[in-house]
C-alpha positions in Angstrom: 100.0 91.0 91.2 99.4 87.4 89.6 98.5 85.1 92.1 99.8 81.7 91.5 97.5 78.4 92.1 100.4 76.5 94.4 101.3 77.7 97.4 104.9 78.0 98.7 104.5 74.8 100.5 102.9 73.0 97.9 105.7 73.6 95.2 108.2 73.0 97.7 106.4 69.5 97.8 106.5 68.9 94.3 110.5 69.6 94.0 110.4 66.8 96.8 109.3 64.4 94.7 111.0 64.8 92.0 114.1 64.3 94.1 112.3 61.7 95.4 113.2 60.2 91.6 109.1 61.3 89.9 110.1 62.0 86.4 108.9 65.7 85.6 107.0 65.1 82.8 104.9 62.7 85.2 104.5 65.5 88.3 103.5 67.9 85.1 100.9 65.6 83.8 99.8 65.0 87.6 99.5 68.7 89.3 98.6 70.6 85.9 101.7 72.6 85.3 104.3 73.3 82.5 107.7 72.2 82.5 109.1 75.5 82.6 106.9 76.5 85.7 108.9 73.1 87.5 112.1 75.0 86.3 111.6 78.0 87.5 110.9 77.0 90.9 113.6 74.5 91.0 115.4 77.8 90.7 113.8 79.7 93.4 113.0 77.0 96.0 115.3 74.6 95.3 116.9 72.9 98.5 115.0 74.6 101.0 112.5 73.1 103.7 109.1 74.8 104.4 110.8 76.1 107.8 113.9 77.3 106.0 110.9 79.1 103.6 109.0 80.4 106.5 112.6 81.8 107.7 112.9 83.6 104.4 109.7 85.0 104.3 110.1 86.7 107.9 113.4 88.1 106.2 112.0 89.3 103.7 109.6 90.9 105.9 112.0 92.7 107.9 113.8 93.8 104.8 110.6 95.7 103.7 110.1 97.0 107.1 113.6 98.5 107.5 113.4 100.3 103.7 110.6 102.0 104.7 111.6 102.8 108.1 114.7 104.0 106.4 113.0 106.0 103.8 111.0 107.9 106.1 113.7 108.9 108.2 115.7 109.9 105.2 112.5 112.0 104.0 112.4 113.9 107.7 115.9 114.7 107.9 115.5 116.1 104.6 112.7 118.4 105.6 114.1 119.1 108.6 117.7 120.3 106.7 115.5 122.2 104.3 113.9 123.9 107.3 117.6 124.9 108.7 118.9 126.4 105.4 115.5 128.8 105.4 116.3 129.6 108.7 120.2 130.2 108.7 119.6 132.2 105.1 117.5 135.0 106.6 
């Protein structure tokens, strides 16, 4: 996976400033980015706080937990009602 050169925190400080009224041509020209990069996380971080961030991160966390708690479980009961057909079909 790509890794980006601004953290979470750091774009989240960017889209600050331009709320703050810092043209985007001027936070492009001063952090090295492209306008579309500013749009893009304008779209994906807009309006949150680095705690609210922090928040969605742990979510997200937990998300991928539960799928793959979920998926193993689904994969065992699978084997284990392949296992009783065998057994019920002798």
């Amino acid at each position: 996976m790509k890794r980006t050169r601004y953290t979470e925190q750091q774009i989240i400080s960017i889209l600050k400033e331009a709320e703050a009224g810092v043209p985007v041509t001027e936070l492009c020209r001063q952090h090295g980015f492209s306008q579309s990069a500013f749009y893009k996380w304008k779209a994906k971080y807009g309006g949150l706080d680095i705690s609210q961030l922090q928040r969605l991160k742990e979510l997200e966390d937990e998300n991928r937990r539960l799928k793959q708690m979920y998926a193993d479980l689904s994969l065992e009961h699978k084997v284990l009602k392949d296992i009783v057909e065998k057994k019920l079909s002798k």
